[in-house]
C-alpha positions as CSV (number, residue, x, y, z in Angstrom):
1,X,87.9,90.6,98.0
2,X,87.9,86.9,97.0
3,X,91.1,84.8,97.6
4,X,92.5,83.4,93.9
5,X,94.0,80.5,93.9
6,X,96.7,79.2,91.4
7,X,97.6,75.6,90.5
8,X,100.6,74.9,88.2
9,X,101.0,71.3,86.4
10,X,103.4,70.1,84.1
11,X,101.8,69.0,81.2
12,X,104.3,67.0,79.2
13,X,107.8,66.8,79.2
14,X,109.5,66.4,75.5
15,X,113.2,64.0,75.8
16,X,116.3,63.6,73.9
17,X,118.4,60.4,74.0
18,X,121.0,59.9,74.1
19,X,122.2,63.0,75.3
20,X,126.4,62.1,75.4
21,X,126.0,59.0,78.0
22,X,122.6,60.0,79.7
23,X,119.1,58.8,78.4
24,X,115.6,60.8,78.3
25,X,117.1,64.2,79.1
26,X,114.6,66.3,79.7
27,X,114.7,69.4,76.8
28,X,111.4,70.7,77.0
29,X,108.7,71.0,79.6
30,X,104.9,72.3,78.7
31,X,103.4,73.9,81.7
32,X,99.6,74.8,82.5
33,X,99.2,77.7,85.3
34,X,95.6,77.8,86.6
35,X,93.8,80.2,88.7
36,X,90.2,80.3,90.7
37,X,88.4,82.0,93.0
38,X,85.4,79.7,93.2
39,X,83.1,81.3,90.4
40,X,85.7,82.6,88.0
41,X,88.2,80.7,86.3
42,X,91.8,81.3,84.5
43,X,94.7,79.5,82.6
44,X,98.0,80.4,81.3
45,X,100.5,77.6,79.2
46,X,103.5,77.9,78.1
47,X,106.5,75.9,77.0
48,X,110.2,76.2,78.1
49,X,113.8,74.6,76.8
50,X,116.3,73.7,78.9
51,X,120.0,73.0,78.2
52,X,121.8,70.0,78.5
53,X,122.5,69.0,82.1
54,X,126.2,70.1,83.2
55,X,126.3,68.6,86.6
56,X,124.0,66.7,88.7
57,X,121.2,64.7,86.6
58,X,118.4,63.1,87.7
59,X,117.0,59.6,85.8
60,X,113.6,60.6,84.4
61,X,111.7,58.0,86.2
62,X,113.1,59.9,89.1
63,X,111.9,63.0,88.4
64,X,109.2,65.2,90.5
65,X,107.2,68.0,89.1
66,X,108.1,70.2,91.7
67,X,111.7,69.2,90.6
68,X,111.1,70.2,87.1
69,X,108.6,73.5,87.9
70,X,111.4,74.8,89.4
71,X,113.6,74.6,86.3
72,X,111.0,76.0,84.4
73,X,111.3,79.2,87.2
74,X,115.3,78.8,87.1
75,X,115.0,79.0,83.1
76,X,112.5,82.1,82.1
77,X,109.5,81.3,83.5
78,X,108.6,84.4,85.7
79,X,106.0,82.5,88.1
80,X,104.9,85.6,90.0
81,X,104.2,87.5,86.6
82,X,102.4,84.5,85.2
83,X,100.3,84.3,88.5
84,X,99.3,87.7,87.8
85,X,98.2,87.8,84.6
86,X,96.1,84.8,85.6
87,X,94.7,86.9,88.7
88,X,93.9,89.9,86.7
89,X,91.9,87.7,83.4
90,X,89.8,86.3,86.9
91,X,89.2,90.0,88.6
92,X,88.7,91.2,84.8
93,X,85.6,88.1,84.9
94,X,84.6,89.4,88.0
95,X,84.4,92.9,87.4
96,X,83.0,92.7,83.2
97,X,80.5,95.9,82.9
98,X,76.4,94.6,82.8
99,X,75.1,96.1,79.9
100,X,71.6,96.0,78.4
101,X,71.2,95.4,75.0
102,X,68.0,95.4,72.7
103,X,66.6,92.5,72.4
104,X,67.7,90.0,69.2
105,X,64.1,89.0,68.1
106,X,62.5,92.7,68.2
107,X,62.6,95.2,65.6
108,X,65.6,97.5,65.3
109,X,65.0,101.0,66.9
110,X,63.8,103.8,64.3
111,X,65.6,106.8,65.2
112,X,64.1,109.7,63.0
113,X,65.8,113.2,62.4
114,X,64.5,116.4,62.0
Protein backbone atom coordinates (compact mmCIF):
# COMPACT_ATOMS: atom_id res chain seq x y z
CA UNK A 1 0.00 0.00 0.00
CA UNK A 2 1.13 3.54 -0.87
CA UNK A 3 2.07 5.91 2.10
CA UNK A 4 -0.46 9.21 1.99
CA UNK A 5 0.69 12.05 3.08
CA UNK A 6 -1.19 15.06 4.54
CA UNK A 7 -0.14 18.77 4.70
CA UNK A 8 -2.26 21.31 6.68
CA UNK A 9 -1.95 25.23 6.00
CA UNK A 10 -3.68 28.04 7.31
CA UNK A 11 -5.10 29.87 4.65
CA UNK A 12 -6.23 33.19 6.15
CA UNK A 13 -6.79 34.37 9.32
CA UNK A 14 -9.94 36.94 9.69
CA UNK A 15 -9.23 39.84 12.95
CA UNK A 16 -11.27 41.91 15.16
CA UNK A 17 -9.95 45.11 16.72
CA UNK A 18 -10.14 46.17 19.14
CA UNK A 19 -11.07 43.37 21.05
CA UNK A 20 -11.47 45.30 24.93
CA UNK A 21 -7.64 46.49 25.07
CA UNK A 22 -5.98 43.93 22.54
CA UNK A 23 -5.69 44.53 18.68
CA UNK A 24 -6.03 41.96 15.61
CA UNK A 25 -7.53 39.13 17.70
CA UNK A 26 -7.69 36.40 15.82
CA UNK A 27 -11.71 35.30 15.37
CA UNK A 28 -11.44 33.15 12.44
CA UNK A 29 -8.99 30.97 10.88
CA UNK A 30 -9.58 29.21 7.12
CA UNK A 31 -7.65 25.96 6.94
CA UNK A 32 -6.69 23.78 3.84
CA UNK A 33 -5.91 19.99 4.73
CA UNK A 34 -4.03 18.22 1.76
CA UNK A 35 -3.31 14.71 1.08
CA UNK A 36 -0.88 12.69 -1.63
CA UNK A 37 0.41 9.65 -2.26
CA UNK A 38 2.49 10.69 -5.28
CA UNK A 39 -0.10 10.01 -8.19
CA UNK A 40 -3.34 10.85 -6.44
CA UNK A 41 -4.22 13.89 -4.84
CA UNK A 42 -6.87 15.24 -2.08
CA UNK A 43 -8.02 18.51 -0.20
CA UNK A 44 -10.33 19.26 2.52
CA UNK A 45 -11.11 23.28 3.82
CA UNK A 46 -12.79 24.49 6.35
CA UNK A 47 -13.25 27.49 8.55
CA UNK A 48 -13.33 27.75 12.38
CA UNK A 49 -14.31 30.63 15.13
CA UNK A 50 -12.66 31.06 18.12
CA UNK A 51 -13.70 33.02 21.18
CA UNK A 52 -12.22 35.97 22.63
CA UNK A 53 -8.93 35.20 24.34
CA UNK A 54 -9.39 34.79 28.29
CA UNK A 55 -5.90 34.47 29.37
CA UNK A 56 -2.60 34.45 27.69
CA UNK A 57 -2.66 36.26 24.14
CA UNK A 58 -0.26 36.30 21.65
CA UNK A 59 0.40 39.69 19.31
CA UNK A 60 -0.51 38.66 15.76
CA UNK A 61 2.76 39.35 14.28
CA UNK A 62 3.81 36.83 16.82
CA UNK A 63 1.81 34.18 15.79
CA UNK A 64 2.89 30.72 14.28
CA UNK A 65 0.66 28.40 12.23
CA UNK A 66 1.43 25.62 14.25
CA UNK A 67 0.30 28.02 17.14
CA UNK A 68 -3.03 28.64 15.52
CA UNK A 69 -3.50 24.85 13.87
CA UNK A 70 -3.68 23.78 17.13
CA UNK A 71 -6.53 26.02 18.14
CA UNK A 72 -8.32 25.07 15.26
CA UNK A 73 -7.78 21.17 16.86
CA UNK A 74 -8.52 22.64 20.47
CA UNK A 75 -11.87 24.35 18.92
CA UNK A 76 -13.80 21.49 16.59
CA UNK A 77 -11.55 20.75 14.16
CA UNK A 78 -11.25 16.78 14.46
CA UNK A 79 -7.66 16.49 12.54
CA UNK A 80 -7.58 12.76 12.53
CA UNK A 81 -11.22 12.59 11.02
CA UNK A 82 -10.34 15.21 8.48
CA UNK A 83 -7.06 13.19 7.57
CA UNK A 84 -9.23 10.45 6.90
CA UNK A 85 -11.64 11.62 4.80
CA UNK A 86 -8.79 12.98 2.73
CA UNK A 87 -7.14 9.37 2.72
CA UNK A 88 -10.16 7.69 1.73
CA UNK A 89 -11.18 10.50 -1.56
CA UNK A 90 -7.16 9.44 -2.48
CA UNK A 91 -7.64 5.30 -1.99
CA UNK A 92 -11.27 5.97 -3.63
CA UNK A 93 -8.85 7.68 -6.92
CA UNK A 94 -6.78 4.88 -6.61
CA UNK A 95 -9.07 2.15 -6.62
CA UNK A 96 -12.12 3.89 -9.33
CA UNK A 97 -13.51 0.74 -11.39
CA UNK A 98 -12.05 0.67 -15.38
CA UNK A 99 -14.90 0.44 -17.34
CA UNK A 100 -15.30 0.30 -21.20
CA UNK A 101 -17.65 2.29 -22.77
CA UNK A 102 -18.79 2.53 -26.51
CA UNK A 103 -17.17 4.66 -28.26
CA UNK A 104 -18.69 8.63 -28.61
CA UNK A 105 -18.25 8.97 -32.51
CA UNK A 106 -19.80 5.36 -33.52
CA UNK A 107 -23.28 4.62 -33.94
CA UNK A 108 -25.45 3.61 -30.94
CA UNK A 109 -25.85 -0.23 -30.57
CA UNK A 110 -29.24 -1.62 -32.22
CA UNK A 111 -30.53 -4.02 -29.84
CA UNK A 112 -33.55 -5.88 -31.64
CA UNK A 113 -36.26 -8.02 -29.86
CA UNK A 114 -38.05 -10.87 -30.84
Amino acid sequence: MTTITTNWIIKQLLVQTPVASLSNVVITANWSCRGSDGAFNAVLTGCVSFAPPSGDFTPYDQLTEAQVLGWCWDNGVDKASVEAIVEKQIIEQANAPIVSLALPWAPAAVVLSI
